[in-house]
MIRO-90653 format. One line per field, with one value per residue: residue number from 0; residue in one letter; chain; x, y, z negated of N, C-alpha, C in turn. Coordinates in nm, 2 decimals. Atoms other than C-alpha are relative to their C-alpha. Layout:
k <- (NUM; ...)
r <- (a; ...)
c <- (A; ...)
nX <- (X; ...)
nY <- (Y; ...)
nZ <- (Z; ...)
caX <- (X; ...)
caY <- (Y; ...)
caZ <- (Z; ...)
cX <- (X; ...)
cY <- (Y; ...)
cZ <- (Z; ...)
//
This chain:
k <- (0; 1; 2; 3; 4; 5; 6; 7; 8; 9; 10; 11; 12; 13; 14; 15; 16; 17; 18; 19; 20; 21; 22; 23; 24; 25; 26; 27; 28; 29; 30; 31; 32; 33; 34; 35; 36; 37; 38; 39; 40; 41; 42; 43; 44; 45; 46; 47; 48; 49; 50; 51; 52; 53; 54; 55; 56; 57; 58; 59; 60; 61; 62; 63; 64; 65; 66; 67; 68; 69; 70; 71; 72; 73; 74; 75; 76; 77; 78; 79; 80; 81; 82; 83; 84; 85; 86; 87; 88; 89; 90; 91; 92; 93; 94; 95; 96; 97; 98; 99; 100; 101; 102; 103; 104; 105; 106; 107; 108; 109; 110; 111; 112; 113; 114; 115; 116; 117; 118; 119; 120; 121; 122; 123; 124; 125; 126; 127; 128; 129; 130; 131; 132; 133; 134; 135; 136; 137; 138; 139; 140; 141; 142; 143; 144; 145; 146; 147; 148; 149; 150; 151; 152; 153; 154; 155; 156; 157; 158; 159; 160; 161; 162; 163; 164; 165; 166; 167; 168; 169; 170; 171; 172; 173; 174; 175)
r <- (x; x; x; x; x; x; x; x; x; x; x; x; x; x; x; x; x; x; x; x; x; x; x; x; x; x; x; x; x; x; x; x; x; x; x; x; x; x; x; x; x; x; x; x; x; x; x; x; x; x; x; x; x; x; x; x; x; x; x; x; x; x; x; x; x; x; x; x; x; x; x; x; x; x; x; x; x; x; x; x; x; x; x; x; x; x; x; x; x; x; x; x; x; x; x; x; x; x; x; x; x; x; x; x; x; x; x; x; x; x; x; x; x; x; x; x; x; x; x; x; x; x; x; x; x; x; x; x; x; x; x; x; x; x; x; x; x; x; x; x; x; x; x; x; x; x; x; x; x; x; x; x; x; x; x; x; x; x; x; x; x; x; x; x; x; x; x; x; x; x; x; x; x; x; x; x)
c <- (A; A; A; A; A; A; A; A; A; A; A; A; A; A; A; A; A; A; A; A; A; A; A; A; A; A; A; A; A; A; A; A; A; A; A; A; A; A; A; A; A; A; A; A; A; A; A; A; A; A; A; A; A; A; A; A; A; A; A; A; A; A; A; A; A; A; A; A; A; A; A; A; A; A; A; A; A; A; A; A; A; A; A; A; A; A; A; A; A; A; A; A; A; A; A; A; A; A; A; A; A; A; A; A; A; A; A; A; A; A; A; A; A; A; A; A; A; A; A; A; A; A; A; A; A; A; A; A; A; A; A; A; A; A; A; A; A; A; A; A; A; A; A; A; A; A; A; A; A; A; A; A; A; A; A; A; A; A; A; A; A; A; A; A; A; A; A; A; A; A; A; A; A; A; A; A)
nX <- (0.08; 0.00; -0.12; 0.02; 0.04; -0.11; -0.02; 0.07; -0.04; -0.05; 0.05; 0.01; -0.10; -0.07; 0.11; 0.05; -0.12; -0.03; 0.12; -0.05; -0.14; 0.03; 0.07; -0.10; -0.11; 0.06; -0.13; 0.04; -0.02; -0.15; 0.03; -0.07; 0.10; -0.02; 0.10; 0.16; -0.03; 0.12; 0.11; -0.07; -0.16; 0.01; 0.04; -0.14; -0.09; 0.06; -0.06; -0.11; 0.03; -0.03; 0.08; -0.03; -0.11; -0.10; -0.12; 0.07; 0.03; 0.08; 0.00; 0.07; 0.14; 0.11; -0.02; 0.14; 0.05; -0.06; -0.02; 0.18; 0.04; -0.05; -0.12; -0.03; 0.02; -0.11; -0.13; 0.01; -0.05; -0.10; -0.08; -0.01; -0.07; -0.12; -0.01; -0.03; 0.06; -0.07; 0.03; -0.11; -0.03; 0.09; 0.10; -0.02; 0.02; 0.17; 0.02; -0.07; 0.14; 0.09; -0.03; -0.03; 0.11; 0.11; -0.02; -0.11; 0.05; 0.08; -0.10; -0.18; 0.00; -0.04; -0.08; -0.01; 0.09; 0.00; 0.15; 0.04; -0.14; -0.07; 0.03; -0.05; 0.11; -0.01; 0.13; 0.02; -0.11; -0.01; -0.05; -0.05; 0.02; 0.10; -0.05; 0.13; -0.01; 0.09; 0.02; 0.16; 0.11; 0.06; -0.15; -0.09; -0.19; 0.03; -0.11; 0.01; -0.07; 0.04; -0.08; -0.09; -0.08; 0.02; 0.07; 0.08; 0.04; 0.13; 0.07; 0.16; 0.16; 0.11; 0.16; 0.10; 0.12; 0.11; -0.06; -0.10; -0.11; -0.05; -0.17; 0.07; -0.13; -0.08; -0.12; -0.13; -0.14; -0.09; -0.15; -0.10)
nY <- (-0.12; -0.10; -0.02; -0.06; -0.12; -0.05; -0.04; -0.09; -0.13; -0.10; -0.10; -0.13; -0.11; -0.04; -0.07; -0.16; -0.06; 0.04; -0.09; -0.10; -0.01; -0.01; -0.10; -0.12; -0.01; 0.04; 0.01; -0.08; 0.05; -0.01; 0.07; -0.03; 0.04; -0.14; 0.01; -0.03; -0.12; -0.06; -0.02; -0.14; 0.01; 0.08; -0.13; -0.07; 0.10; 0.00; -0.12; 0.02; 0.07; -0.03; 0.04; 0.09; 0.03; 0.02; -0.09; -0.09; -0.18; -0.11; -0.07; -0.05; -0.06; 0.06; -0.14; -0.06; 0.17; 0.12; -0.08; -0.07; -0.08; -0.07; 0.04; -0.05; -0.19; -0.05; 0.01; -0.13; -0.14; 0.01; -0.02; -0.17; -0.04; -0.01; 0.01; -0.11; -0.16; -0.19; -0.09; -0.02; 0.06; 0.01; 0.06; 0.16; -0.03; 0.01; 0.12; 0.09; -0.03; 0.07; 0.16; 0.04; -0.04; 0.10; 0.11; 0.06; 0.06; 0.10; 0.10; -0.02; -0.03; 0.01; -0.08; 0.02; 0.05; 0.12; 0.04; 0.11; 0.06; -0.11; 0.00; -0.16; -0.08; 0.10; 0.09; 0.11; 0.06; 0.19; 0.09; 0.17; 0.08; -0.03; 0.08; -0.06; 0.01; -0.06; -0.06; -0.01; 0.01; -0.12; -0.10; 0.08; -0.09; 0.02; -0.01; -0.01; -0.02; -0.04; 0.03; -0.13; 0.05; -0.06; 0.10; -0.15; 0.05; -0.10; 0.09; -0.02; 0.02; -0.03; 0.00; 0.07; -0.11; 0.08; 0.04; 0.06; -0.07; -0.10; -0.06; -0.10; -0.02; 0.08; -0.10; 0.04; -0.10; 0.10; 0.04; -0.05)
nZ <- (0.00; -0.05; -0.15; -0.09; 0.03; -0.03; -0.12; 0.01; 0.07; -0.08; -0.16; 0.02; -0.03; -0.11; -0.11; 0.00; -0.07; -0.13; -0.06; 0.02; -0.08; -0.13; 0.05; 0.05; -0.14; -0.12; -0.06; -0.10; -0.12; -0.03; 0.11; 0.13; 0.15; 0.05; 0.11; 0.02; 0.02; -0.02; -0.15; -0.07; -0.06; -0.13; -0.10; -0.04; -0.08; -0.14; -0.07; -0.09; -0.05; -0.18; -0.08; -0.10; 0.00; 0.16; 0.04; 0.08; -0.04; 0.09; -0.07; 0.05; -0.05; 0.10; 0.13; 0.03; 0.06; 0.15; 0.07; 0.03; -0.07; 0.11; -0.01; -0.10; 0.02; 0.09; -0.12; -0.12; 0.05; -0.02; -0.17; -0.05; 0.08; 0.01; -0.14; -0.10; 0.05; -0.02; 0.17; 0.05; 0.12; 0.10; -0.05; 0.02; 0.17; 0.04; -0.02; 0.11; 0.10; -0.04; 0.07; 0.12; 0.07; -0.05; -0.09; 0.14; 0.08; -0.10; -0.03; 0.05; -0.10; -0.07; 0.00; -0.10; -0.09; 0.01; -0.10; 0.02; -0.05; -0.05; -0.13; -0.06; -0.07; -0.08; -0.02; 0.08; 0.03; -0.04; 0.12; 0.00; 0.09; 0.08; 0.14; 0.13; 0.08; 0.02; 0.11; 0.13; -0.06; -0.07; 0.01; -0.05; -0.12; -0.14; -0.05; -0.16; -0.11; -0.11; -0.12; 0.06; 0.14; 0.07; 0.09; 0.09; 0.15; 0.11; 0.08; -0.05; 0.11; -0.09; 0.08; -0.08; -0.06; -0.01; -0.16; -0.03; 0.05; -0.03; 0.05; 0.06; 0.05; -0.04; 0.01; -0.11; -0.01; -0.08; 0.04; -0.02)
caX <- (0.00; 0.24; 0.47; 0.15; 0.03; 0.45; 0.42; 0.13; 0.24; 0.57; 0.39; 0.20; 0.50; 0.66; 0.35; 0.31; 0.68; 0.68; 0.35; 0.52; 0.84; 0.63; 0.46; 0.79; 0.98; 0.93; 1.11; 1.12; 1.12; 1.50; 1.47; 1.63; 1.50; 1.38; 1.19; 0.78; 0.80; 0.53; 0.29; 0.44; 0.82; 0.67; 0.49; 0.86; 1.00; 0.71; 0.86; 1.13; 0.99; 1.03; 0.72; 0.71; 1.06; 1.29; 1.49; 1.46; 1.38; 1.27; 1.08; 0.97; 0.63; 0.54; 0.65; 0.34; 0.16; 0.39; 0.45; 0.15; 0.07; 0.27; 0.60; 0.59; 0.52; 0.84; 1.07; 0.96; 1.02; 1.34; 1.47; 1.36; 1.58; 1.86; 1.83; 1.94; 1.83; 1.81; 1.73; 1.94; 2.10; 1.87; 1.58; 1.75; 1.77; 1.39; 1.33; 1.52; 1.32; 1.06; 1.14; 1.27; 0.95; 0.72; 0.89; 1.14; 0.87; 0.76; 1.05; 1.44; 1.52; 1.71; 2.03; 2.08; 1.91; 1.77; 1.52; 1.34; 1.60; 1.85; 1.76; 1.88; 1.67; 1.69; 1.32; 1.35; 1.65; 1.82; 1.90; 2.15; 2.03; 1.76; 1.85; 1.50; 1.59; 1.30; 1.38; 1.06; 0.72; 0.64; 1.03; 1.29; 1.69; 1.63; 1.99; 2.03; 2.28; 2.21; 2.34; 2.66; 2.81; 2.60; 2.47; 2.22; 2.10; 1.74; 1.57; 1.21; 0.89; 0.59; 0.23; -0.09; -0.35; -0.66; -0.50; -0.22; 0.14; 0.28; 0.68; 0.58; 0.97; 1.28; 1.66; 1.94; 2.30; 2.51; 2.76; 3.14)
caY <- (0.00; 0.25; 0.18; 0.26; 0.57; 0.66; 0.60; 0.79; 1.08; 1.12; 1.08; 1.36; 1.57; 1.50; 1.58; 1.93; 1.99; 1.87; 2.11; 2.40; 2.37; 2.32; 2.67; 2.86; 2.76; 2.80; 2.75; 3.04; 3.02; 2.99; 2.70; 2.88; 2.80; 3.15; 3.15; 3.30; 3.66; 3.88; 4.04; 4.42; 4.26; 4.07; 4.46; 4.62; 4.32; 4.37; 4.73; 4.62; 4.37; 4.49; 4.42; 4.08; 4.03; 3.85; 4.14; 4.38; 4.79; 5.10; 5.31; 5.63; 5.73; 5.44; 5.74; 5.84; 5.53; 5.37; 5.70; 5.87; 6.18; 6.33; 6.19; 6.28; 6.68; 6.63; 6.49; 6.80; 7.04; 6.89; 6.88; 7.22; 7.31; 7.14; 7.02; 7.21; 7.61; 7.96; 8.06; 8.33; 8.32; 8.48; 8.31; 7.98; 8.06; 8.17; 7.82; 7.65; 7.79; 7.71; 7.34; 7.32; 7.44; 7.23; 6.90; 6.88; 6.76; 6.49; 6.35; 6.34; 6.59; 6.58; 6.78; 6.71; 6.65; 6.32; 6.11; 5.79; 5.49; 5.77; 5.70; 5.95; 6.14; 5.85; 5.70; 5.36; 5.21; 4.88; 4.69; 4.42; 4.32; 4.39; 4.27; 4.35; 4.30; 4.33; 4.55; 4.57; 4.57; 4.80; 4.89; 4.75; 4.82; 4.77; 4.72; 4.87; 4.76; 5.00; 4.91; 5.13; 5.01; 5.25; 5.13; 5.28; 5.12; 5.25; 5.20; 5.23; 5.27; 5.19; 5.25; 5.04; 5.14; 5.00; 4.91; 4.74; 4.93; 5.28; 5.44; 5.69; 5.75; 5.65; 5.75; 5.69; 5.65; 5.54; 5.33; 5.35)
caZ <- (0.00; -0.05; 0.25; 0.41; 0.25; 0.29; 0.68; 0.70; 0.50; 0.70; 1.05; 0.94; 0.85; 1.18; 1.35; 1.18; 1.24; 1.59; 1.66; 1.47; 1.69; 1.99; 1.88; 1.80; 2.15; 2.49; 2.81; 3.08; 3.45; 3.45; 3.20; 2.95; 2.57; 2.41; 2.09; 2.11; 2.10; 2.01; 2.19; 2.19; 2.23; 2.55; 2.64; 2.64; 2.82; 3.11; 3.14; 3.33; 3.50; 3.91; 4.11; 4.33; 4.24; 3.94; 3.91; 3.66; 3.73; 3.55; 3.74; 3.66; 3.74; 3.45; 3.16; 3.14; 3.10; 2.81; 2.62; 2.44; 2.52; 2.18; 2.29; 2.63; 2.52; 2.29; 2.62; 2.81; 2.56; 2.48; 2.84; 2.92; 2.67; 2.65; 3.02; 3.32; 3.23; 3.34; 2.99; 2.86; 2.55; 2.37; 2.58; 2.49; 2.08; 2.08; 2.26; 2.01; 1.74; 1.88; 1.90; 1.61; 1.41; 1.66; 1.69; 1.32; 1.11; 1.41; 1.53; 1.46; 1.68; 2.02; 2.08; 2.43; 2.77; 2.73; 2.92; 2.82; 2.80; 2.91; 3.24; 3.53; 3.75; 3.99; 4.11; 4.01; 3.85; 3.95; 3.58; 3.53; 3.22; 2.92; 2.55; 2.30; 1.97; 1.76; 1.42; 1.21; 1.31; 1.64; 1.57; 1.84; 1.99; 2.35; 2.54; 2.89; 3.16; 3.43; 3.77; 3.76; 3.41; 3.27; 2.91; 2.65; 2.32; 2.20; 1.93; 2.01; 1.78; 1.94; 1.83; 1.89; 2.10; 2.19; 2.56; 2.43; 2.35; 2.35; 2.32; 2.05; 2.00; 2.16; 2.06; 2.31; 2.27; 2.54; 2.53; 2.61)
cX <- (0.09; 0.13; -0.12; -0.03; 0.21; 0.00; -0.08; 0.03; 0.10; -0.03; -0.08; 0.05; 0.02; -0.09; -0.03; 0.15; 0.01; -0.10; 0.04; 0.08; -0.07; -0.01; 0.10; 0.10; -0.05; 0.08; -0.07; 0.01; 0.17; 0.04; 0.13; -0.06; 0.00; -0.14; -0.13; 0.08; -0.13; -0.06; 0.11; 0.17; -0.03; -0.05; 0.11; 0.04; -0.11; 0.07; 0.08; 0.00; 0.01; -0.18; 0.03; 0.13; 0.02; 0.03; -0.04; 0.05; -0.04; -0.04; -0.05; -0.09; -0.06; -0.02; -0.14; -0.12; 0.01; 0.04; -0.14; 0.06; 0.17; 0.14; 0.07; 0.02; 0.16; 0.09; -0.02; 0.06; 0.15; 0.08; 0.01; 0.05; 0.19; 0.04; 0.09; -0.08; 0.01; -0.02; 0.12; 0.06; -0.08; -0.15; 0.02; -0.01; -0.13; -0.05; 0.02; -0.07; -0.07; -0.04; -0.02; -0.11; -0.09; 0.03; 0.08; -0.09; -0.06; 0.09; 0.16; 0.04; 0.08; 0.12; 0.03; -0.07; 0.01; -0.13; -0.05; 0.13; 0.13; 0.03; 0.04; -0.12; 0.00; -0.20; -0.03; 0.21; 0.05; 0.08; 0.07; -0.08; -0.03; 0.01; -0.14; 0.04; -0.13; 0.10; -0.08; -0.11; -0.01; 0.15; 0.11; 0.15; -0.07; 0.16; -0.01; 0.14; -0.07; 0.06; 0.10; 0.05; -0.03; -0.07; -0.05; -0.06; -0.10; -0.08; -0.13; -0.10; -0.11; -0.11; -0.09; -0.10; -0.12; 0.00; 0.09; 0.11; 0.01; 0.16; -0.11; 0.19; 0.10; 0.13; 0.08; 0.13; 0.03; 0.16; 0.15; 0.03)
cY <- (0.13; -0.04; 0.04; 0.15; 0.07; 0.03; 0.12; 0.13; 0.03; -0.01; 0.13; 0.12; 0.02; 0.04; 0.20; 0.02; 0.00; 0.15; 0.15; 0.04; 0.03; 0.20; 0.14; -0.01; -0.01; 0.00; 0.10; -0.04; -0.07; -0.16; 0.04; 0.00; 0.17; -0.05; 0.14; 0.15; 0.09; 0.11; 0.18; -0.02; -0.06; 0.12; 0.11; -0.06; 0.08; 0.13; 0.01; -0.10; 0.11; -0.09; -0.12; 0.02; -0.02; 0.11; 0.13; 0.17; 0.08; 0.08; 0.12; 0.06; -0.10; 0.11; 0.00; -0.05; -0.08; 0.08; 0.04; 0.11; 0.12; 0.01; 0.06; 0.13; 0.00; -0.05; 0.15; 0.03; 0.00; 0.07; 0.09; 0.07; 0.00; -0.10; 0.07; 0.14; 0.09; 0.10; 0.07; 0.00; 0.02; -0.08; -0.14; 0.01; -0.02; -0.15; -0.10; -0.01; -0.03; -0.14; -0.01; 0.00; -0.09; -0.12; -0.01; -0.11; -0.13; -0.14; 0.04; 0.07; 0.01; 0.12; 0.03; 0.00; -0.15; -0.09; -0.12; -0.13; 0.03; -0.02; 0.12; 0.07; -0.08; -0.06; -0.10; -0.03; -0.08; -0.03; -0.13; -0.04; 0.09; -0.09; 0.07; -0.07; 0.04; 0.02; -0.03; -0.02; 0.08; 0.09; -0.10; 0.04; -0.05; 0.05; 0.01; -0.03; 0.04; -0.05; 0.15; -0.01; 0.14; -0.02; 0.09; -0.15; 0.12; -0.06; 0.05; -0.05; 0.02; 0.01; -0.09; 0.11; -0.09; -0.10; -0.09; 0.09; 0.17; 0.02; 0.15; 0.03; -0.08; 0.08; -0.12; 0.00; -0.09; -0.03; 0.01; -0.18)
cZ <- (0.00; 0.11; 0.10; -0.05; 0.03; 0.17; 0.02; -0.03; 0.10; 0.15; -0.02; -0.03; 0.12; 0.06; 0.00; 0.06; 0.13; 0.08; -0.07; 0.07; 0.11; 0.01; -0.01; 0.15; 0.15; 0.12; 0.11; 0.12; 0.01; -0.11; -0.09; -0.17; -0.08; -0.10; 0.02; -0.05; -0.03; 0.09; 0.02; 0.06; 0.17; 0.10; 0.02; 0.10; 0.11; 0.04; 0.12; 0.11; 0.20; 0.06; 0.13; -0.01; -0.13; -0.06; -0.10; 0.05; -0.10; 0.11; -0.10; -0.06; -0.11; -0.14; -0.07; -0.08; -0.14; -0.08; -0.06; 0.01; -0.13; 0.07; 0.11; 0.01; -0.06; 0.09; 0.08; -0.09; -0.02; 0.09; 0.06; -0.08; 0.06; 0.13; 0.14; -0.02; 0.08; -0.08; -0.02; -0.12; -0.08; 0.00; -0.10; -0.20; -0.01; 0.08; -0.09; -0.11; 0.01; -0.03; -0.09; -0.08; 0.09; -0.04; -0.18; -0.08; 0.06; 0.02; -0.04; 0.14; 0.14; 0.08; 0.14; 0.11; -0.02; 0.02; -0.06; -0.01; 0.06; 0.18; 0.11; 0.05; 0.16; -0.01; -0.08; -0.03; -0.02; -0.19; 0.05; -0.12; -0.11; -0.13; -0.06; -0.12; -0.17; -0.18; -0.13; 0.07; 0.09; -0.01; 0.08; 0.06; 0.12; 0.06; 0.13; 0.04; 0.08; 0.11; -0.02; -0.13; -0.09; -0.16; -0.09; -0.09; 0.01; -0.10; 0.02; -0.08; 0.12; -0.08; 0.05; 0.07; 0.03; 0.14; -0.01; -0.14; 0.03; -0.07; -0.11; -0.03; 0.01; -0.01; 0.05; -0.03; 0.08; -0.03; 0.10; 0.12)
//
């Protein structure tokens, strides 16, 4: 009796184990093994996804789309700042102020010209390769190779929405 209540018992471990594992692993087109990711780390990953092709892209006309509306006010203002200008000095001060009093208490603020994923002013842009790292909840690094051995680390907070994801906040440094 108990060698059966014993088998019993551990087929039913291995069964949960086996159906846990199933559950936590999955294999990609490429059969590479990648552990179940959640739903907003899989709505970053689609970012880069390239249309009817493997290959990964950013373009930029999605901005708009995967930003909320807040975020994208605070890349302008940035940019027309500390972007390309024809502000003059003092133009550019009272700008700054500006900023600074709109945007300090929002987000960490941005010293530079600085675009989404630090992306150029390029249409779409050919990626070698996309590392997501998930952080915290709705908090992730995201590693760019750009075509061009250009590279950018962001860490990216996203918000929910009722659609899905949004970038509510993305800080860029590129790498060396």
């Amino acid at each position: 009796m108990k060698t059966t209540k014993y088998i019993i018992t551990n087929f039913i471990f291995l069964f949960l184990i086996s159906f846990s594992f199933q559950n936590k692993i999955n294999t990609n087109e490429n059969n590479i093994i990648e552990i179940n990711k959640d739903d907003a780390e899989k709505w970053l990953e689609d970012i880069f996804k390239c249309k009817n092709s493997n290959s990964l892209c950013y373009s930029i006309d999605k901005e708009e789309k995967i930003c909320t509306k807040r975020f994208m006010d605070f890349l302008i203002d940035s940019n027309e700042i500390y972007g390309p200008t024809n502000l003059t000095d003092q133009e550019f001060t009272d700008a700054e102020i500006k900023y600074k009093k709109k945007w300090s208490k929002i987000y960490p603020l941005y010293t530079e010209e600085m675009w989404l994923f630090g992306r150029g002013q390029d249409d779409i842009e050919n990626i070698k390769k996309v590392e997501i790292t998930k952080i915290s909840p709705l908090k992730y690094t995201v590693f760019i190779n750009y075509d061009g051995d250009i590279k950018t680390t962001n860490e990216v907070t996203l918000v929910s929405t009722k659609n899905g994801y949004k970038i509510d906040y993305c800080k860029t440094k590129f790498l060396d």
